[in-house]
N, CA and C atoms as a LAMMPS dump frame, in Angstrom:
ITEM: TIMESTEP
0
ITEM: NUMBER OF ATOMS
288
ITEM: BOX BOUNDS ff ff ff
-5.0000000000000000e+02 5.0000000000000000e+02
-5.0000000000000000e+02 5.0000000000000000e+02
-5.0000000000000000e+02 5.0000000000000000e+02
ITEM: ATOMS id mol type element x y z
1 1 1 N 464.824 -430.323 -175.753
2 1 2 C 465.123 -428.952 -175.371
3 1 3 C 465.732 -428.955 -173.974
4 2 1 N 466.479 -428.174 -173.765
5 2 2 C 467.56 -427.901 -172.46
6 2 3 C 466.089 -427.538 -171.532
7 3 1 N 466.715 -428.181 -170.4
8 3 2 C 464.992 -427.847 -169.31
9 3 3 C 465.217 -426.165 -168.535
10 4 1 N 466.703 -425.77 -168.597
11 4 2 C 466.814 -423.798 -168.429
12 4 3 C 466.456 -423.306 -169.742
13 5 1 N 466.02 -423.668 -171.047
14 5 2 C 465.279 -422.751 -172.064
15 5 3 C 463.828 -423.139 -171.443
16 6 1 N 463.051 -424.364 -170.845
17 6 2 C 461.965 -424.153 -170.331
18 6 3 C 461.796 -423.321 -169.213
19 7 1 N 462.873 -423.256 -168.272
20 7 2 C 462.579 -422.487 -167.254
21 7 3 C 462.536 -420.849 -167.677
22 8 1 N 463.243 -420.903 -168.3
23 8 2 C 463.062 -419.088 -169.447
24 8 3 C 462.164 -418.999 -169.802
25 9 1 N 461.485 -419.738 -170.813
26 9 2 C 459.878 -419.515 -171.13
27 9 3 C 459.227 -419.18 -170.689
28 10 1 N 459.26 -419.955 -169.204
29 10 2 C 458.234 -419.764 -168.449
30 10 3 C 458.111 -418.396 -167.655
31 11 1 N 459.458 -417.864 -167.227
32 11 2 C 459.913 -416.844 -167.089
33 11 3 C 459.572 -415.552 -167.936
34 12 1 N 459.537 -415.722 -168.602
35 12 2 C 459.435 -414.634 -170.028
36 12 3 C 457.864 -414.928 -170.254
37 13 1 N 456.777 -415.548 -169.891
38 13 2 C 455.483 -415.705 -170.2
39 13 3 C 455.18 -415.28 -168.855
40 14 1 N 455.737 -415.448 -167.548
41 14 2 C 455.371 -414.802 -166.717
42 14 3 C 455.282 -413.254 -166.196
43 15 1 N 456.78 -413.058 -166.662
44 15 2 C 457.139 -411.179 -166.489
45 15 3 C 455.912 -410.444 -167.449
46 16 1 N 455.198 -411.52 -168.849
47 16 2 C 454.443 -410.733 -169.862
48 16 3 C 453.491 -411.021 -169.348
49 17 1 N 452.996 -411.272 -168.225
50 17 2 C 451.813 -411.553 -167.72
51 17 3 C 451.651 -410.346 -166.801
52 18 1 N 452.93 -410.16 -166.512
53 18 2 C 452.895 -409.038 -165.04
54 18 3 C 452.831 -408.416 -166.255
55 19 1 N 453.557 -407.356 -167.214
56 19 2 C 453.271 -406.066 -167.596
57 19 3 C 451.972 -406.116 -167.984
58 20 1 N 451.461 -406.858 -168.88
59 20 2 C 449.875 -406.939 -168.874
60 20 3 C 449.458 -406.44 -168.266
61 21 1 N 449.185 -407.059 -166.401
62 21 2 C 448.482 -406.872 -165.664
63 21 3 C 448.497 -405.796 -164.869
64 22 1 N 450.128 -404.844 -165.058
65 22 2 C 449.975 -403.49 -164.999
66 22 3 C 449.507 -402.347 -166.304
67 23 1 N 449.52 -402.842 -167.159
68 23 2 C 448.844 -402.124 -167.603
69 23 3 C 447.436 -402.203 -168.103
70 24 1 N 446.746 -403.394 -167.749
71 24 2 C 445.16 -403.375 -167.746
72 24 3 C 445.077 -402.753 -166.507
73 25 1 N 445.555 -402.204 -165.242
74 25 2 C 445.281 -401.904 -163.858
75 25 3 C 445.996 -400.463 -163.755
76 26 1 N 446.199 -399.739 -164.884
77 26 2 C 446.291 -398.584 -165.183
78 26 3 C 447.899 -398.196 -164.391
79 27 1 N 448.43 -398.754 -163.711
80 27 2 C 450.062 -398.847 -163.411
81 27 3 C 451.162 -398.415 -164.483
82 28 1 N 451.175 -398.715 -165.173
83 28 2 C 452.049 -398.2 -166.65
84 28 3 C 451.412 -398.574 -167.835
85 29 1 N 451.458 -398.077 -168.57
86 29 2 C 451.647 -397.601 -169.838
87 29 3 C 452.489 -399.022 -170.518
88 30 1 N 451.522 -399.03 -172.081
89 30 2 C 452.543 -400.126 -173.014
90 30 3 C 453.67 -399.407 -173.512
91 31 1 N 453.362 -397.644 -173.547
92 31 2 C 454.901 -397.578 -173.766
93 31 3 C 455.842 -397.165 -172.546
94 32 1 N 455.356 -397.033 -171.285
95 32 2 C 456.803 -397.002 -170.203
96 32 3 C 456.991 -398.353 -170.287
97 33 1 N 456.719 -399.285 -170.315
98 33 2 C 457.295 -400.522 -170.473
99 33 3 C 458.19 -401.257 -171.199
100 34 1 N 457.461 -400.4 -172.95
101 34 2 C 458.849 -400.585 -173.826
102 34 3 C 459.912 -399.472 -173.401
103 35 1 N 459.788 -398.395 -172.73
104 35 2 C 460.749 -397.261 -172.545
105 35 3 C 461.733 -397.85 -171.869
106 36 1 N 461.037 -398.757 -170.605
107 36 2 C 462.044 -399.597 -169.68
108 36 3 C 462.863 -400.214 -170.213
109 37 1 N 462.518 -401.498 -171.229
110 37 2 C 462.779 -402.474 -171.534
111 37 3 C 464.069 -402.053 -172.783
112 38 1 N 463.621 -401.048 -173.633
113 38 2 C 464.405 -400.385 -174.611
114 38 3 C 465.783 -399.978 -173.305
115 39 1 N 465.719 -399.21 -172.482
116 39 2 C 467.173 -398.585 -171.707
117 39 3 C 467.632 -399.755 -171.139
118 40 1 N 466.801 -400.9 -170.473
119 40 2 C 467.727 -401.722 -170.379
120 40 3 C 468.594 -402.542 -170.856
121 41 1 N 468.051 -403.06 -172.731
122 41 2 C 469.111 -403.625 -173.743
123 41 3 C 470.064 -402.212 -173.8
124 42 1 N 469.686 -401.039 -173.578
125 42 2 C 470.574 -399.47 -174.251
126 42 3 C 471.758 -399.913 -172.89
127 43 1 N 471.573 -400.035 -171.966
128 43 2 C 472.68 -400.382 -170.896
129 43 3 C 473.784 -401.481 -170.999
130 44 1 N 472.859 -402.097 -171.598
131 44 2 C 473.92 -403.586 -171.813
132 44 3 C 474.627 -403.358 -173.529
133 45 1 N 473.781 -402.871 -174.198
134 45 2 C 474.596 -403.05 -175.495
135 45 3 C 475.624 -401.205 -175.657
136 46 1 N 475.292 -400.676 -174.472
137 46 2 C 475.856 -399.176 -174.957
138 46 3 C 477.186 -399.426 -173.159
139 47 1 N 477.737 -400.298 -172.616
140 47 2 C 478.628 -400.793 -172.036
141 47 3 C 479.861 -401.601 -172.846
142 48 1 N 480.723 -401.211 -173.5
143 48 2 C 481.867 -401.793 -174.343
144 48 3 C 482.262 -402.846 -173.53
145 49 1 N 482.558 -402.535 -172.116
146 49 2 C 483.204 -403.194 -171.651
147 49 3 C 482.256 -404.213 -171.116
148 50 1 N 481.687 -404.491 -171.105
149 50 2 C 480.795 -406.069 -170.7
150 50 3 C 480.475 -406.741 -171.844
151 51 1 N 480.87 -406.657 -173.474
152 51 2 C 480.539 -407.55 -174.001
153 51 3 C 481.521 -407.3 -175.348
154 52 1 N 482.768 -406.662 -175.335
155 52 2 C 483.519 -406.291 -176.204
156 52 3 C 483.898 -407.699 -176.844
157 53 1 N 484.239 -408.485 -175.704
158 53 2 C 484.711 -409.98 -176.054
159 53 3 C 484.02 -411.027 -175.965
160 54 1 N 482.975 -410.427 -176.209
161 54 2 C 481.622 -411.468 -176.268
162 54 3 C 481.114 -411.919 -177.664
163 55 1 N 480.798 -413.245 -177.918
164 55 2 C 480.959 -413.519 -179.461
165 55 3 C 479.284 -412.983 -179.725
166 56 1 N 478.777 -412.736 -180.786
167 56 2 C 477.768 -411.864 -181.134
168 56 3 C 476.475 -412.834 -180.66
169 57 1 N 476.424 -414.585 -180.428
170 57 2 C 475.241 -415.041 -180.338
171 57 3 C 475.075 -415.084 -178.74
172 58 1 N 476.095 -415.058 -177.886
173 58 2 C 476.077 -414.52 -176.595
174 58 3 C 475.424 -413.401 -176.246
175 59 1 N 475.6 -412.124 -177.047
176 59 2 C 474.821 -410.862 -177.202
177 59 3 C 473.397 -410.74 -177.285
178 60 1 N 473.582 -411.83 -178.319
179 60 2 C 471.76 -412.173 -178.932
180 60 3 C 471.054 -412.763 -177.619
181 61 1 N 471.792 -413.838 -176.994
182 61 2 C 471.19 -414.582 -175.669
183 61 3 C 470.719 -413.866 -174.862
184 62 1 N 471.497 -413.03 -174.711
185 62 2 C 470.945 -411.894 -173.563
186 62 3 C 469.999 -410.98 -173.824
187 63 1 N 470.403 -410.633 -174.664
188 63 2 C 469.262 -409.651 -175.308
189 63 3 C 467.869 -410.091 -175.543
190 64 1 N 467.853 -411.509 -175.542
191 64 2 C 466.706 -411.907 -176.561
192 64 3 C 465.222 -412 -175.596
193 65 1 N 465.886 -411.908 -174.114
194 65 2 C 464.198 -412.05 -173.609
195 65 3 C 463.817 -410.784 -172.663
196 66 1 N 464.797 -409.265 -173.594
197 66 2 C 464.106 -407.621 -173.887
198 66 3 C 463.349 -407.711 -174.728
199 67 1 N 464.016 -408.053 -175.724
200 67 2 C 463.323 -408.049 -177.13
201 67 3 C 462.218 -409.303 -177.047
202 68 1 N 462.329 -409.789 -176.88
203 68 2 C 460.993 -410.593 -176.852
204 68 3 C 460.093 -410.027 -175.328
205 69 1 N 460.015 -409.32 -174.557
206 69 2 C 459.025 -408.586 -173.922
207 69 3 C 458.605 -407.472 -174.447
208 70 1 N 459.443 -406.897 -175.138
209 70 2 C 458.784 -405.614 -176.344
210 70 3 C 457.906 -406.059 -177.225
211 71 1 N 457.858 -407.435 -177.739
212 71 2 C 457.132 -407.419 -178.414
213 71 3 C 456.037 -408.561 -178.267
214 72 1 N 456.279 -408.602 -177.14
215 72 2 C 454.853 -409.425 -175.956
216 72 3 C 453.47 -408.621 -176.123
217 73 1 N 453.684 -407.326 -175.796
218 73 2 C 452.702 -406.455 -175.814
219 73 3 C 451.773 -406.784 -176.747
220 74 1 N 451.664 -407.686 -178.04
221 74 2 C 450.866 -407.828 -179.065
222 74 3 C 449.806 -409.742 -178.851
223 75 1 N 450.431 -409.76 -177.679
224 75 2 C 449.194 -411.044 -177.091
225 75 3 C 449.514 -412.058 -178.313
226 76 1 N 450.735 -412.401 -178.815
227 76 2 C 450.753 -413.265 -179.437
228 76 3 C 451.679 -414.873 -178.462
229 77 1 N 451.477 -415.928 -179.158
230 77 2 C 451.998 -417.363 -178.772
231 77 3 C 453.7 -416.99 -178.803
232 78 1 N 454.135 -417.63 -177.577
233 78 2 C 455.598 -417.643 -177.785
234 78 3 C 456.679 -417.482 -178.657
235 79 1 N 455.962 -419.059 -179.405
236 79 2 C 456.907 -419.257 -180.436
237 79 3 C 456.965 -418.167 -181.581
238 80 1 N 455.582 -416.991 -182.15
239 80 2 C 455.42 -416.173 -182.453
240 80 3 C 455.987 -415.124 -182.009
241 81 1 N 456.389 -414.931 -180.996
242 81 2 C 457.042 -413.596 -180.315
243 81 3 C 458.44 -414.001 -180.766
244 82 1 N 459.225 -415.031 -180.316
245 82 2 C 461.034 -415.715 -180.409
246 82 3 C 461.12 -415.302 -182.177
247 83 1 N 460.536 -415.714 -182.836
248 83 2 C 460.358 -415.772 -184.385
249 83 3 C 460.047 -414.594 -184.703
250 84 1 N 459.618 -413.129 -184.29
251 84 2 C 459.707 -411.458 -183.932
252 84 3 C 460.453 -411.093 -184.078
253 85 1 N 461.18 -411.889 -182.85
254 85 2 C 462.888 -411.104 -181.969
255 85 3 C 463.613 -411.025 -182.83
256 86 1 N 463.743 -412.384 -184.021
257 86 2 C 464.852 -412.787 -184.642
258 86 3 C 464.994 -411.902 -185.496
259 87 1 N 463.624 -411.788 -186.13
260 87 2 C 463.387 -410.676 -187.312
261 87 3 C 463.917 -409.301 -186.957
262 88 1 N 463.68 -408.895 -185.703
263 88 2 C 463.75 -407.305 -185.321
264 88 3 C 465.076 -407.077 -185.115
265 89 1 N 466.198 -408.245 -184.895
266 89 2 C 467.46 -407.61 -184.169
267 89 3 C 468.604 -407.093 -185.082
268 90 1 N 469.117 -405.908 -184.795
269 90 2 C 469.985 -405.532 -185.4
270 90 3 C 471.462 -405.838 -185.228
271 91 1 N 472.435 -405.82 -186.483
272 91 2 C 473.624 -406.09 -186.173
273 91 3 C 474.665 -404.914 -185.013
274 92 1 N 475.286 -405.656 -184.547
275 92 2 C 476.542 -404.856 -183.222
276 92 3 C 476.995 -404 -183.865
277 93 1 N 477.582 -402.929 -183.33
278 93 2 C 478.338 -402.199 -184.279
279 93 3 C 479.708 -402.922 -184.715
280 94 1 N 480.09 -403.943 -184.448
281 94 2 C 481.414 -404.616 -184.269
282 94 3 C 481.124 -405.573 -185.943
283 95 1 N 479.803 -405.85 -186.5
284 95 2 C 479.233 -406.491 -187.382
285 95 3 C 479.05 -406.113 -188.64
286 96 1 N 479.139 -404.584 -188.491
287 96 2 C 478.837 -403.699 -189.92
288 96 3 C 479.809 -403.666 -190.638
C-alpha cells in the first residue's frame, strides 16, 4: 500500500475521533456534523468548474474521506466504513 493512503487513514481515524469527542462533550450534534460534511462534498461536487475535467475516480478520491466521515458516526473498523462509501456513492451527473 502507498504509505499517503496510510497517512489518510490515519487522518480520517483521527478527524473521527475528534467528531466523536465533540459530540460525547455535547459540542455538536451527529447531525451538524453530517450537515457539515454533506455541504462540504455539496461545494465541491455543485462547482462545475473544479471538476468538469476531472475523470470520475478523481471525484471519487476526493470525495471519499466526506463520505467516509458520514459514515464514521456508526463506530465501525475502517475497512468497514471504505466498503460503506463505495456502496453509498452516487453517479455524477455527467454519468447518467
Amino acid at each position: 500500500m502507498n504509505v499517503a493512503n496510510l497517512q489518510l487513514e490515519g487522518l480520517m481515524m483521527a478527524v473521527e475521533s475528534i467528531n466523536n469527542l465533540l459530540v460525547h462533550k455535547g459540542l455538536l450534534s451527529v447531525d451538524d456534523i453530517d450537515i457539515a460534511l454533506r455541504k462540504s462534498e455539496a461545494n465541491f461536487t455543485g462547482d462545475e468548474r473544479t471538476y468538469e475535467d476531472m475523470p470520475p475516480a478523481n471525484r471519487d478520491a476526493i470525495c471519499f474521506p466526506i463520505r467516509l466521515l458520514q459514515i464514521a458516526n456508526n463506530s465501525l473498523p475502517f475497512s468497514e466504513f471504505a466498503k460503506m462509501v463505495g456502496q453509498t456513492k452516487e453517479p455524477y451527473n455527467d454519468q447518467r
